[in-house]
N, C-alpha and C positions, 0 to 999 in steps of 0.2 A: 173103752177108748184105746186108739192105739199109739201105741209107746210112742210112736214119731209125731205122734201129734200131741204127746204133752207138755214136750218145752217151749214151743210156741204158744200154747194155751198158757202157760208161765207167766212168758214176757206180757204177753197180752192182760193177764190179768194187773199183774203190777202197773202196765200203765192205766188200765182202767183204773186202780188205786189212786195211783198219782194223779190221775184228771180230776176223781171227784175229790181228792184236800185240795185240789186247787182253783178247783169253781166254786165252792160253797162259800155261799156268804161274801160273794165278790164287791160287793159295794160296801158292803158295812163299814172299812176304814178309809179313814178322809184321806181326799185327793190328794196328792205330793205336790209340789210346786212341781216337781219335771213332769210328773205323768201330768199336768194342766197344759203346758207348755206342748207334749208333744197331743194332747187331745186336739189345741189350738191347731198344730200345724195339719193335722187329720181333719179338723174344720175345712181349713182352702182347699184341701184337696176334691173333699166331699162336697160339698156345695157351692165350691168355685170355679173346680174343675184342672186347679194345676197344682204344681206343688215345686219350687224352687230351692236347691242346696244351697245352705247357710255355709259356708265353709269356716266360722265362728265357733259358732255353737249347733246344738241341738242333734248333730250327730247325722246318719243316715238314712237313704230312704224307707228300706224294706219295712218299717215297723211300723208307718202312716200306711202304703199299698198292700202288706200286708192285713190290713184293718180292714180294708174294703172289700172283703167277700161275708162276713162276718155281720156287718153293720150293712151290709145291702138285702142280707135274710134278717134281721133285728125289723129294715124298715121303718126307723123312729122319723115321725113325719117335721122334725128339724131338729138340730143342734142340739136345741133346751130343753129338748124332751132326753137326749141320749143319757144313759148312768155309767157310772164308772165299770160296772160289767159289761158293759158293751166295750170297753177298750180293753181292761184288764185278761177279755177270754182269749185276747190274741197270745200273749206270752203264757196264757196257762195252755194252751193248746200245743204249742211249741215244748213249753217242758215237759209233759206227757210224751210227747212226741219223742224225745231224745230217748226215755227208757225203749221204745220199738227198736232204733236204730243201734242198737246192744248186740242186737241178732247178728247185725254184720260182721258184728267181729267174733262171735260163738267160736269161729277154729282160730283165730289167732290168741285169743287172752283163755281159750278152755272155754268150754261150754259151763260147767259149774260155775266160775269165776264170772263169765259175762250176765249170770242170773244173779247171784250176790249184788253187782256194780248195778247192775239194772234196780235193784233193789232200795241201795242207794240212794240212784238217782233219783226213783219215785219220793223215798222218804224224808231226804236231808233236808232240815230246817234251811237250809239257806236257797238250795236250790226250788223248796216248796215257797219261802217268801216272795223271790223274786219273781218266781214264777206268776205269781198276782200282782206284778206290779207294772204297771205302762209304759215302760223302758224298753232298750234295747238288748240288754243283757241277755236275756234267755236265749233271746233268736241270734245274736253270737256263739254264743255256746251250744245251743241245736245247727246251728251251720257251721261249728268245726268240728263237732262229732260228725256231720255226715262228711265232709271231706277227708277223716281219717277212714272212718269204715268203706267209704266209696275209693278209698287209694287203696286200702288192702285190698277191697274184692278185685280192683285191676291188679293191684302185684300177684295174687293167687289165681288169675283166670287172662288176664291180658287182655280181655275183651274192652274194644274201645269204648262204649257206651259206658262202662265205671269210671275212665279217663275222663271221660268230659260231664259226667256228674260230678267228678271229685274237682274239675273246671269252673260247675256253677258255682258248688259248692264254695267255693274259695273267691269266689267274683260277690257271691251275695256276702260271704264274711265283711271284704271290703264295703260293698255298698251300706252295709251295718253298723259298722262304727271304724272311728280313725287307729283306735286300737287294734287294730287286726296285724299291722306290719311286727308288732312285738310278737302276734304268734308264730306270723310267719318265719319270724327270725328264730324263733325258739325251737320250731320244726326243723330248719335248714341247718342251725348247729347240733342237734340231735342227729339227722339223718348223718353230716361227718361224722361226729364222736362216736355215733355206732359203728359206722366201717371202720375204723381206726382201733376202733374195739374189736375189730371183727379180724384184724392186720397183726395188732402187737399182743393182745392177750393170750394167753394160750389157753386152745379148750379140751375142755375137757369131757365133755358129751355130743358123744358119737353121732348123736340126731342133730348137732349143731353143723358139723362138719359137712354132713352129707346134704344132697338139694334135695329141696322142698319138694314130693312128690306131687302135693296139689299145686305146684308152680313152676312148672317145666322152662328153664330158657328166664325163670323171673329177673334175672340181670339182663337180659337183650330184648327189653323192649323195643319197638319202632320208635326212631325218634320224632317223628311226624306226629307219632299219637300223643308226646308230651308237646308237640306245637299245638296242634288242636287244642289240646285241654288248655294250654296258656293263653289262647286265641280266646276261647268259650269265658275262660274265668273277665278277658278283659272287657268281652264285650255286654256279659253281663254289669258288671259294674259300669259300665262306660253308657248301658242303657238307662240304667235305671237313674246315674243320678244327672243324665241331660234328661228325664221325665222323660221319656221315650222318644229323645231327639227331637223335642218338643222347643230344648234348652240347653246348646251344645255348651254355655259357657259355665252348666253345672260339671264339664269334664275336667276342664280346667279349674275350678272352683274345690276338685275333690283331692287336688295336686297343691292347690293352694293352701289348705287347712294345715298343711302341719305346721305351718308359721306358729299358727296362735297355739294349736294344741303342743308343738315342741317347746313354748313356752311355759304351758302350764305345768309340760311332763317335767321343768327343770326347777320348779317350786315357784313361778309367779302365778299365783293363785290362792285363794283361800283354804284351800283340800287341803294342806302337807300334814302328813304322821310323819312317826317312827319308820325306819326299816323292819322291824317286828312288826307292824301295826295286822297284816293279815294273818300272820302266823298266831298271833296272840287272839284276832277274832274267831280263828278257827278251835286253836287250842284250849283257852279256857277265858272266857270274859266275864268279871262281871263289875258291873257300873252302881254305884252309890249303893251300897248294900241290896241292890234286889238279888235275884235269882242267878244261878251259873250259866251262861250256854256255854257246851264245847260240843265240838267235831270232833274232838281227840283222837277218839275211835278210829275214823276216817284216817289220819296221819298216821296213829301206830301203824295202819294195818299196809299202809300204801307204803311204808318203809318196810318192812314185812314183803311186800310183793318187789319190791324193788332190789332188795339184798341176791334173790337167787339170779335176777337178772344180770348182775355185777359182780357177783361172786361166783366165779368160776365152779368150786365146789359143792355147792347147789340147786338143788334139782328145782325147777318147778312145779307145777300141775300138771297132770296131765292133758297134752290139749294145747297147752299153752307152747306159741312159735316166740325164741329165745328171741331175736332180732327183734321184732315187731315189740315184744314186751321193752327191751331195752331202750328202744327209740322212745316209750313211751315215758320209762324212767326219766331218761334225758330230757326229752319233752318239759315235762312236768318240773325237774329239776331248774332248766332255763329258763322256765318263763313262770315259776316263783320268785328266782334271784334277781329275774329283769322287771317283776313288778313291785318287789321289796326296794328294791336299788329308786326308783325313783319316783321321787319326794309328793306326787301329787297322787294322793290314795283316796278312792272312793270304794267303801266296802261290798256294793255290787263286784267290783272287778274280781272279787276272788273268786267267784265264778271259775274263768277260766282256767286258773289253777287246782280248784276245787275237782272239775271235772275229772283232770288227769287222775287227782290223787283218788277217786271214786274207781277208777280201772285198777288201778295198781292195787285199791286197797281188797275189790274182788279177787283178784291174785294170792294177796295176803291172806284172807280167811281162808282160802281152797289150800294154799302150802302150809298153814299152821296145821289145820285139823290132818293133814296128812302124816305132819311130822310125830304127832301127838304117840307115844308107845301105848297102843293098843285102845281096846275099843272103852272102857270107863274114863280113860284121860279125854278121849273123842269129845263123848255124850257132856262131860264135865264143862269143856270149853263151847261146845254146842248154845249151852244154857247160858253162858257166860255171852258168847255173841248171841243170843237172843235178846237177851236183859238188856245188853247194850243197843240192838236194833229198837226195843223199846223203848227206850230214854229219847232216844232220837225223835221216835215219833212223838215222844209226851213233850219233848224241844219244836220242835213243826206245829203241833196246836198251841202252845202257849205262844209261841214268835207270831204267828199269822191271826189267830185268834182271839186270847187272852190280852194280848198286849202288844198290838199292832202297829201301833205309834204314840207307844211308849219309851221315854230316855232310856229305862233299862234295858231294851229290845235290842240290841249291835247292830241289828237290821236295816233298822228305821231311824237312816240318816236324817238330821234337822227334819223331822216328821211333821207334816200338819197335822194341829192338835182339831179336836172333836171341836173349839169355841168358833173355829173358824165353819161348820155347817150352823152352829146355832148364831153366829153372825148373817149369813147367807139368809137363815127365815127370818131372822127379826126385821132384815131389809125390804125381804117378800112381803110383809107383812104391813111395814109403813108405807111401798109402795100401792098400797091397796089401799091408805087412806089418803091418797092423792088425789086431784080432778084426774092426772090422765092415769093413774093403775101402772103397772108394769112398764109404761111407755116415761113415766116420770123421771126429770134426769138426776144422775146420783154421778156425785164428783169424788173421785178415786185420788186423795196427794199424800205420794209418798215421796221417801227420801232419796229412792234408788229406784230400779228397775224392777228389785226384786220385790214384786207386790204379789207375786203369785204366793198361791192359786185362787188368788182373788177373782181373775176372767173365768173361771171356771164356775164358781161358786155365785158368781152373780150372771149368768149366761142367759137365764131369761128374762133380764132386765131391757128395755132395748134403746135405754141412750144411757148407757155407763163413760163416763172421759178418763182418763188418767194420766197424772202429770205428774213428775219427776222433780217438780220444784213451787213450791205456791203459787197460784195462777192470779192474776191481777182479777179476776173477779170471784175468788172464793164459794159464794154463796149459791147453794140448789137446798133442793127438798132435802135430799138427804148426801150428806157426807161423810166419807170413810177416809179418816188420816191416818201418819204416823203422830207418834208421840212426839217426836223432835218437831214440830210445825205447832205444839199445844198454845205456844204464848204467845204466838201471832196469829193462830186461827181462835182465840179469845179476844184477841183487839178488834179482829175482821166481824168473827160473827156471835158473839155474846148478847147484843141489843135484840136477834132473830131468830140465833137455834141454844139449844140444850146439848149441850155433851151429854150422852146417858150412859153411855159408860165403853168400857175397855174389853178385849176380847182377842186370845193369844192366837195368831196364826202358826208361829214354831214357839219351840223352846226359847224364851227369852226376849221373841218380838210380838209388841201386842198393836193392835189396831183401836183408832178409840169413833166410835161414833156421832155424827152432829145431826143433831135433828132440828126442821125449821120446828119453830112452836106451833103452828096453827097445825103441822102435820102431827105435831104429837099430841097436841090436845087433841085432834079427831081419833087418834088412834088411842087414847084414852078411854074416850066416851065409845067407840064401840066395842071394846073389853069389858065396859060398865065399870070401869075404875073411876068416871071424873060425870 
C-alpha cells in the first residue's frame, strides 16, 4: 500500500470503529422520554407530511428531516412497526461521521494529533452514548466540527466553496438547537483573544511570525465571500425551520425561542447543577457506590495541548498551525466557562465542550511523547496512553451496554427504566383479551405532562387518551395512572377494575395499572391461571 494512502485508511478505519460501537444493539435500552418525544414529532412529519417549530421546546429541525432518508430505506409499513434503531442510526451515523471530518483539519492541528483526536472521538464513552441516543446533540457537534474544518479549509485555500460549507455549516448548527448562539459566541471571543494574542504577546517562533505558506493573502479575504457565507448560513436555517417555506411563521418562531429558553438558561427550570457539574462528569464521577467514569485523560491532555499554544516558549507538534490551535484553546476555554456559568445543565451539552477538548487533547499526546528524553521514556508513556485508551473503551461498553439506563451511568439522565417495556407488553397483552384487540381504548391519567415515553411504548394501541388531570369519566378496559390520582381512582373504579400493580418509568416515578375485571379474568383464563 502506498504511504499516502495509509492515513486516510486510519481515519477511515477508526470511524468504521466508531459506527460499529455505535450501531450494535441499538434498540436494547428503553426509550428516553426525549428521544419518544422527538420520534413523535418524526411521526407528523412522516406520515403527516409537515413538521412545525415549537419555539418552546423540543429544539430543531434537522434531527426529524434528518430521519427521513434513513427510515424511507428501513420502509416500516407504519409508525408501530418502527424500533428505536430506526431513529437512534441517525445520531450514530452523524458521530462516526465527525471522526471523517478530522481529515480537515490533518495541517492545522498536525497530522499525528488529528489521528489521536480522531481516535477519541470514535472511542469516548460520552461521545459513544450519545451517539445512540435520539437527540440532537451529536448532530450539533458534527455540524460545528464541520464549520471549523470547512473555515480552515477556506482560511488555507480561499476558495469560495469552503466559505459557504462553513455557511451551511453554521445555518444547520442554528436550525439544530437554540444552543448554538453560546457557540457562536465562544468562537467570536476566541477569534479576538487570539489576535490580541497575536498583537501584545511576544513570539517567539519564527514560523509564527512569518505567513502561512499554504495560505497566501489568508487575512485579505473578499469580503463578499463572508457575505455569501452569512447569506447561505441564514438562509439555511431560515429554510429549514419555515419547512421549506411551507411555514414562514417558524422564522419568526426560531427568534422567538429564547424568551423561554433565556429563561431556563437563567435557572427557571428543573435542570440546575453546580458550576463544576460538567467538569466533575467529565473528571471523575461516581454515584451511590457504583463504578468510576472519568474523561480525566481527555482534560489532562487537552491542557497539555493548550499550554504550548499560550506559552510562548513552547514548541508544539509538528504540523500543528499556532493560531488555529490557539483559537481553539480559547474556543474550548469560552464555551466551558459559558456553560459552567449557567445554572441549567443538561449532561448531553458537554458534548460541545468535550469536542474541543478531544483536539487539544490530540495535540497533547503528540507534544508529550515528543518532549519525552529519548526513546524508553517514548515507549514507557506510549503504553501508559494505551492502557488509558483502553479504559475508555471498557468506559464506552460498560455506559452504553452494561448499564444503559442505569442511576450509576452520568449518562443516562432520569433514564427510562427497562419496567416501563415490560408495562408496554403487559398492556399488549390485555389488550388481546378484549372484544376489539389493539383497537381497545386504554385511559392514560397523569399528573403532568410528563407521561413520556408512554406514547412511545403504547404506539400500537390505537385509541390511547391522555389527561393531565382525572377525567369525569375515568373508566376503560384498561388504565395507566400516576400514583397521586391512587385514592380517587379507588373511589371511581374499585366496584370494576383491579389495580395489579405498579411499574417504574424513571428513577423514582412509578405507574400503577387498572384493569376492568372481566378483562382480567379473560386474561387469566387464557394463561391457564383461572
Amino acid at each position: 500500500m502506498k504511504l499516502q494512502f495509509v492515513y486516510p485508511g486510519l481515519l477511515v478505519l477508526l470511524a468504521a470503529i466508531g459506527l460499529g460501537v455505535r450501531v450494535v444493539g441499538l434498540a436494547d435500552r428503553p426509550m428516553h422520554a426525549d428521544e419518544a418525544v422527538q420520534a413523535a414529532i418524526f411521526r407528523s412529519l412522516w406520515w403527516e407530511g409537515y413538521y412545525t417549530y415549537n419555539p418552546d421546546e423540543f429544539h430543531g429541525p434537522t434531527l426529524p428531516y434528518a430521519t427521513v432518508p434513513p427510515v424511507w430505506v428501513a420502509a416500516p409499513p407504519r409508525f408501530a412497526e418502527m424500533t428505536a434503531a430506526d431513529f437512534r442510526i441517525v445520531p450514530a451515523l452523524f458521530g462516526a461521521g465527525a471522526v471523517l471530518l478530522v481529515w480537515l483539519l490533518r495541517d492545522g492541528v498536525g497530522r499525528t494529533p488529528a489521528l489521536i483526536a480522531a481516535a477519541l472521538l470514535a472511542g469516548s464513552p460520552a461521545m459513544v452514548y450519545y451517539s445512540r441516543y435520539y437527540i440532537h446533540e451529536t448532530l450539533l457537534v458534527f455540524f460545528t466540527l464541520a464549520a471549523i474544518a470547512a473555515g480552515w479549509r477556506y482560511y488555507r485555500t480561499g476558495r469560495l466553496a469552503w466559505c459557504l460549507t462553513a455557511g451551511v455549516s453554521v445555518g444547520l448548527m442554528q436550525a439544530t438547537k437554540e444552543t448554538s448562539p453560546i457557540v457562536f459566541a465562544a468562537m467570536g471571543g476566541a477569534l479576538l483573544a487570539t489576535w490580541l494574542w497575536g498583537r501584545f504577546v511576544p513570539v517567539t517562533e519564527r514560523h509564527e511570525a512569518e505567513p502561512d505558506p499554504g495560505s497566501p493573502n489568508a487575512s485579505r479575504r473578499p469580503l463578499w465571500h463572508l457575505a455569501f457565507g452569512v447569506f447561505t448560513a441564514a438562509l439555511v436555517w431560515a429554510t429549514l425551520l419555515s419547512s421549506f417555506f411551507t411555514n414562514p411563521r417558524g422564522v419568526l418562531d426560531g427568534l422567538l425561542a429564547y424568551g423561554p429558553w433565556l429563561g431556563r438558561a437563567g435557572g427557571a427550570a428543573p435542570h440546575v447543577q453546580p458550576w463544576h457539574y460538567y467538569l466533575h462528569l467529565l473528571g471523575w464521577w461516581r454515584q451511590s457506590g457504583g463504578p468510576v467514569f472519568s474523561e480525566g485523560v481527555v482534560l489532562v491532555f487537552a491542557a497539555f495541548g493548550m499550554a504550548p499554544a499560550l506559552v510562548p516558549r513552547l514548541r508544539l507538534p509538528d504540523g500543528a498551525h499556532a493560531p488555529l490551535v490557539r483559537w481553539l484553546a480559547f474556543t474550548t476555554l469560552f464555551l466551558t466557562a459559558a456553560y459552567s456559568a449557567i445554572p441549567y445543565k443538561t449532561p448531553w451539552c458537554v458534548l460541545g465542550m468535550l469536542q474541543g477538548m478531544i483536539l487539544l487533547a490530540g495535540i497533547g499526546v503528540a507534544a508529550s511523547l515528543r518532549a519525552m528524553p529519548g526513546l524508553p521514556f517514548r515507549f514507557l508513556l506510549s503504553l501508559v496512553l494505551l492502557a488509558a485508551g483502553a479504559h475508555l473503551g471498557w468506559q464506552s461498553y460498560r455506559a452504553s451496554f452494561l448499564l444503559p439506563a442505569d442511576p450509576w451511568n452520568p449518562y443516562a439522565y432520569a433514564p427510562t427504566l427497562p419496567d416501563a417495556e415490560r408495562l408496554a407488553n403487559d398492556v399488549g397483552q390485555l389488550a388481546l383479551d378484549t372484544p376489539a384487540g389493539h383497537a381497545a381504548p386504554v385511559k392514560v391519567i397523569w399528573h403532568d405532562g410528563y407521561y413520556w415515553p408512554l406514547p412511545w411504548y403504547l404506539r400500537r394501541l390505537e385509541q390511547v387518551g391522555y389527561w393531565t388531570d382525572l377525567p369525569a369519566h375515568p373508566a376503560a378496559p384498561i388504565v395507566i395512572a400516576s400514583p397521586r390520582f391512587d385514592e380517587r381512582l379507588t373511589a371511581e373504579l374499585d366496584a370494576t377494575h383491579l389495580m395489579t400493580g405498579y411499574y417504574g418509568l424513571r428513577p423514582n416515578v412509578l405507574a400503577q395499572l387498572w384493569v376492568r375485571t372481566d378483562v382480567w379474568e379473560a386474561h387469566l383464563r387464557r394463561l391457564g391461571r383461572l
